[in-house]
C-alpha positions in Angstrom: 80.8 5.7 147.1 81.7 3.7 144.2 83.1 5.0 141.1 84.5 3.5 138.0 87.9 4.6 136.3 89.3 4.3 133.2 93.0 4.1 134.4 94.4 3.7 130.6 93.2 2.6 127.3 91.3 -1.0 127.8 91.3 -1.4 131.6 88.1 0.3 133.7 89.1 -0.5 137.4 86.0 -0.1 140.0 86.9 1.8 143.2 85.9 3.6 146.2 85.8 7.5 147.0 85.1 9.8 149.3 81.3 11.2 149.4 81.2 14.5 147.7 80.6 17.3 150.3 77.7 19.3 150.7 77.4 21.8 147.7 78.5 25.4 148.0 75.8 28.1 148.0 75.6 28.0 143.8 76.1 24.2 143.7 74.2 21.2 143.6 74.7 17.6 144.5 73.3 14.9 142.3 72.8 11.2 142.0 73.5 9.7 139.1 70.7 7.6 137.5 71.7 7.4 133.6 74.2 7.9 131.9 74.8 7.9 127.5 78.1 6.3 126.2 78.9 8.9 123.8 81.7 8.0 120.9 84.4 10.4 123.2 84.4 7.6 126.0 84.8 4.9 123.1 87.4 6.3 121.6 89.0 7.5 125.4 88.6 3.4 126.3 90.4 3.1 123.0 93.6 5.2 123.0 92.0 7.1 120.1 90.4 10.0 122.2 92.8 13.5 121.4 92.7 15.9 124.8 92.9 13.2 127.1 94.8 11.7 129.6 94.8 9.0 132.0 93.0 8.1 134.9 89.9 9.6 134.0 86.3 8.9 135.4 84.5 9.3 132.0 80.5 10.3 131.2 79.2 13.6 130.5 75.4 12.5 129.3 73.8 12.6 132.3 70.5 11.9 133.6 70.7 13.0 137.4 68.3 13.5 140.9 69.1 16.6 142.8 69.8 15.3 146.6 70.9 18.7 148.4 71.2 22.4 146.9 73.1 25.5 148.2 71.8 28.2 150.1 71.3 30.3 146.5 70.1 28.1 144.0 66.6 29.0 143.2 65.7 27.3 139.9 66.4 23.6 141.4 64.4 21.5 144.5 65.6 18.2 146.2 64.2 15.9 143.9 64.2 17.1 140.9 65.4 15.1 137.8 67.5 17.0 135.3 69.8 17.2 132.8 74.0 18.5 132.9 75.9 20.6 130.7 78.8 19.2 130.9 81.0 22.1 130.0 82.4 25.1 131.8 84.9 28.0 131.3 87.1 28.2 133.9 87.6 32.0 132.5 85.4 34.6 130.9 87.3 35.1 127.9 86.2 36.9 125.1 84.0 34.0 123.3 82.5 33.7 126.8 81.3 37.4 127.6 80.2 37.3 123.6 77.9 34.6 124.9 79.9 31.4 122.7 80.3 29.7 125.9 80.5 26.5 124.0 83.8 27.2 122.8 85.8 29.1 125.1 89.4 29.4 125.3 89.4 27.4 128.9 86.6 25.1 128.0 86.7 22.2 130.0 84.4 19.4 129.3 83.4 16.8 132.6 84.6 13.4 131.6 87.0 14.3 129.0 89.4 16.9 130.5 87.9 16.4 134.4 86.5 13.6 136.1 83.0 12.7 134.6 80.3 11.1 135.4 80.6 6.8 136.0 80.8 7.6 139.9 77.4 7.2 142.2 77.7 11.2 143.0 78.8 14.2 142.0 78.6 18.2 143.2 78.0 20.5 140.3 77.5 23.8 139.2 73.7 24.7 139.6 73.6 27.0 136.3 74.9 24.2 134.2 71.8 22.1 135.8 68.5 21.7 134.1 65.3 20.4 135.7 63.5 17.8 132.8 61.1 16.2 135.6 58.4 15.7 133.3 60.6 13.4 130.8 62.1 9.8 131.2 65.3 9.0 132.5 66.2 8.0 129.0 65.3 10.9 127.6 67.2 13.1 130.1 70.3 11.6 129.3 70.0 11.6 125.7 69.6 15.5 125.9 73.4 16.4 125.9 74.1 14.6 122.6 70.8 15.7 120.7 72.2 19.1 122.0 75.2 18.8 120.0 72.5 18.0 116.8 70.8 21.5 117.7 74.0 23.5 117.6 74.8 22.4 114.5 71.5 22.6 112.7 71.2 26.1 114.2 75.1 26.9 113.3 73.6 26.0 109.9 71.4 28.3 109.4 68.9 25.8 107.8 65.8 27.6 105.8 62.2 25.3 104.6 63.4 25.8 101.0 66.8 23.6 102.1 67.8 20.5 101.1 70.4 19.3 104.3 72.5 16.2 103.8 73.8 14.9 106.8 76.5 12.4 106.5 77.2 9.7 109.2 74.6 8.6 110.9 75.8 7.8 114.4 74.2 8.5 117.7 74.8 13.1 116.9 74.2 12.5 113.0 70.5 11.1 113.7 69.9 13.8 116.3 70.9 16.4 114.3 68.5 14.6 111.7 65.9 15.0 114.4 66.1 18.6 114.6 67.2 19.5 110.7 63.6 18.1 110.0 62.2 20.6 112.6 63.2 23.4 110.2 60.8 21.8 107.4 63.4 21.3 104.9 64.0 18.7 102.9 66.7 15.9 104.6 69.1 13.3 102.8 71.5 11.4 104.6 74.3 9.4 104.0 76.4 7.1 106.0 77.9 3.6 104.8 76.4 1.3 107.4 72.9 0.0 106.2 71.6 -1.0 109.2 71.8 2.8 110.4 70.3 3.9 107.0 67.9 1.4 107.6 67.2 2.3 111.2 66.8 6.2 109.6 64.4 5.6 107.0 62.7 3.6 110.0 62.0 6.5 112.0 61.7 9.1 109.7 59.9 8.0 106.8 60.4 11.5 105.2 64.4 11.0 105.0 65.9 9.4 101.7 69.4 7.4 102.7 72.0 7.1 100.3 74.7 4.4 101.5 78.4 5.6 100.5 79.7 4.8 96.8 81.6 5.8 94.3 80.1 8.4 92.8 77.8 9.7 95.6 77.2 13.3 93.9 75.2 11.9 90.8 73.5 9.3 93.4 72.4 13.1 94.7 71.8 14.7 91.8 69.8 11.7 90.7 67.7 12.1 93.9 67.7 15.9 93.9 66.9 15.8 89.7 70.1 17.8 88.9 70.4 19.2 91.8 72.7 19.6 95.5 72.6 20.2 98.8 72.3 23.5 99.8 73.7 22.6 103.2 75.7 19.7 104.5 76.3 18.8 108.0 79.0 15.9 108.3 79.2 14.5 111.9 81.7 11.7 110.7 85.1 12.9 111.8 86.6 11.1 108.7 89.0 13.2 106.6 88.1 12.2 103.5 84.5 12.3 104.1 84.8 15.8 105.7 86.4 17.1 102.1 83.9 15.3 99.7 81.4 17.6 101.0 82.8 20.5 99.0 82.0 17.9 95.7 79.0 17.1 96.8 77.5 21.2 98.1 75.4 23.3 96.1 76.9 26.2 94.9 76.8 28.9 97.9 76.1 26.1 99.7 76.9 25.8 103.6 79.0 22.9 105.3 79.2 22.4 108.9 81.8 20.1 110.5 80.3 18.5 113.5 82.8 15.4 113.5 86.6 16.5 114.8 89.4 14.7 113.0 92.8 15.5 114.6 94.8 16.6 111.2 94.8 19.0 108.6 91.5 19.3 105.9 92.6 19.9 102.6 90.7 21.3 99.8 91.3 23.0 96.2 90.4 26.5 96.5 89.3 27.1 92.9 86.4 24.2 93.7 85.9 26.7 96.8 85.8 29.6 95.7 83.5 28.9 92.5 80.9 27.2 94.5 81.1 30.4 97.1 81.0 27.8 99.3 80.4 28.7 103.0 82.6 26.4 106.1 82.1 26.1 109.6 82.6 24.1 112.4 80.0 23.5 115.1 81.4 22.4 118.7 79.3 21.2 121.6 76.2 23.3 122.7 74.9 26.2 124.6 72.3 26.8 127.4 69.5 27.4 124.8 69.7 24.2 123.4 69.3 22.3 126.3 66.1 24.0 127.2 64.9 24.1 123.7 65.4 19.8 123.9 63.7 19.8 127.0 60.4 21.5 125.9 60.8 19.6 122.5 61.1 16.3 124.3 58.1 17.1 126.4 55.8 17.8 123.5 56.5 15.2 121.7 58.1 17.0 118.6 61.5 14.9 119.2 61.5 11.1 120.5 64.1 8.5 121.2 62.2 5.5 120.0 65.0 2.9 119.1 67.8 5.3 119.7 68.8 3.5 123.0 69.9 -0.4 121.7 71.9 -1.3 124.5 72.0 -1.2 128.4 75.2 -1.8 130.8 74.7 -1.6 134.3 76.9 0.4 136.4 78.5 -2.2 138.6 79.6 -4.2 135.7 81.0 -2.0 132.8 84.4 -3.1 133.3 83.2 -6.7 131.9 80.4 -5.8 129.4 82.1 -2.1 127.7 83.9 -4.1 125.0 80.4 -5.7 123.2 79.7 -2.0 122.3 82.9 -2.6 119.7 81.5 -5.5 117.7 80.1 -5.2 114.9 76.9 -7.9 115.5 75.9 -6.1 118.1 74.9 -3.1 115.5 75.1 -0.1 118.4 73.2 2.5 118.0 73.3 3.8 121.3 74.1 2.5 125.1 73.7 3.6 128.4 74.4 3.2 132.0 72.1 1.9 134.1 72.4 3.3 138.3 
């Protein structure tokens, strides 16, 4: 079968592999039909990617058709189209038996620490597997990073008599949009790319954008009439962005770091401890939110319109990848075509 390696930063190289075997009895194979570019294989296809190392087969947002199942999988039939978690434990630690299974001290994640996803097949475990046979294939693949949106938004704790900022307003910053409106409060975002805040006040008419400046907490409390953001969920990465939020938080206001920046955050406790200001981080997603996209999806209550700009076929990423870097392009989102 054909698969696709990054074998270091800048050069894909297409090759040939073995057919996986037949699945073991709590296993599944799969075909892979679509798969999301997510900012981790950017950055991985850049050198910039922490965690990782060379060759790797990247993807982890995976749209997939399950061709054979083992002898005890019960939830899944040949067929079916689904969606993968694309993280595992190899040990029950303690987060794990507490149920964090998004975060455990052995987490590996397919594509970024293991071989992913650009290849034709793959065997997998069948509990990570979700059948989404009523949705698109584009919608399927977009569950895993809409995912990440609904961890954090949950991790937030987010009440109808909020007002959420989310800052950045990538491919996770608009899904988490998505599902922050969901809790009925009131959402702001801010980003400094205006063709994203355009493309938010697009598709949710409800949102107020503010693009980055100077002096973005009066441009709040000019929106908010004297007011701040109760909570703030920044899925930027960016070390400075990530400690303006404490500026720009209500007091006992809640931040939640989606965005990982590979440093040390700095911030003057007094400012922290006056607001009684409440930090957290939020990392990937659990079980529960994958089902809870898939019957949002399916009613209608989350959509993709516009969220997919660009589309690579499989065979020929090693020669298109680099467009989704340019600027004119204006990425929003890309995906692999089988």
């Amino acid at each position: 079968m054909k698969a696709i390696v990054l074998e270091e930063p800048g050069k894909f190289q297409k090759i040939k592999k073995a057919y996986p075997q037949e699945p073991k009895v709590n296993e599944v194979l799969l075909k892979m039909r679509r798969l999301g570019v997510c900012g981790t294989d950017l950055h991985a296809y850049n050198g910039k990617q922490p965690f990782f190392s060379y060759p790797r087969i990247l993807g982890h947002e995976i749209a997939a058709e399950v061709i054979a199942i083992g002898s005890e999988v019960g939830h899944l039939k040949i067929g079916d189209l689904c969606a993968v978690m694309p993280y595992h434990n190899k040990v029950e630690d303690q987060a794990v038996r507490r149920g964090k299974t998004n975060c455990g001290g052995s987490l590996s994640v397919f594509g970024v620490h293991e071989d992913g996803a650009m290849q034709e097949f793959i065997t997998y475990p069948a509990h990570l597997v979700f059948p989404a046979n009523e949705l698109s294939l584009d919608q399927i693949a977009m569950i895993e990073p809409l995912a990440i949106g609904s961890h954090a938004v949950e991790r937030a704790g987010i009440q109808p008599e909020d007002i959420v900022l989310v800052v950045g307003a990538g491919p996770i910053g608009i899904g988490t949009v998505a599902m922050a409106i969901l809790k009925a409060a009131k959402v702001l975002v801010l980003d400094m790319n205006q063709n994203r805040l355009d493309y938010i006040s697009k598709k949710f008419p409800s949102v107020e954008t503010i693009q980055l400046n100077n002096d973005v907490e009066n441009s709040l409390k000019t929106i908010l009439n004297g007011d701040l953001p109760t909570v703030i969920l920044d899925a930027t990465g960016n070390k400075e962005s990530m400690q303006k939020c404490l500026e720009y938080v209500a007091s006992s206001g809640t931040i939640v770091y989606i965005g990982l920046f590979i440093g040390d955050i700095t911030f003057h406790d007094p400012l922290f401890h006056r607001k009684e200001i409440t930090l957290k981080s939020s990392r990937n997603a659990v079980a529960s939110d994958f089902t809870k996209l898939i019957r949002l999806l399916k009613a209608g209550l989350v959509n993709i319109d516009g969220y997919i700009t660009h589309r690579l076929p499989f065979d020929t990423i090693h020669e298109t990848f680099t467009k989704l870097y340019l600027p004119e392009e204006q990425v929003i989102k890309a995906v692999i075509e089988f």
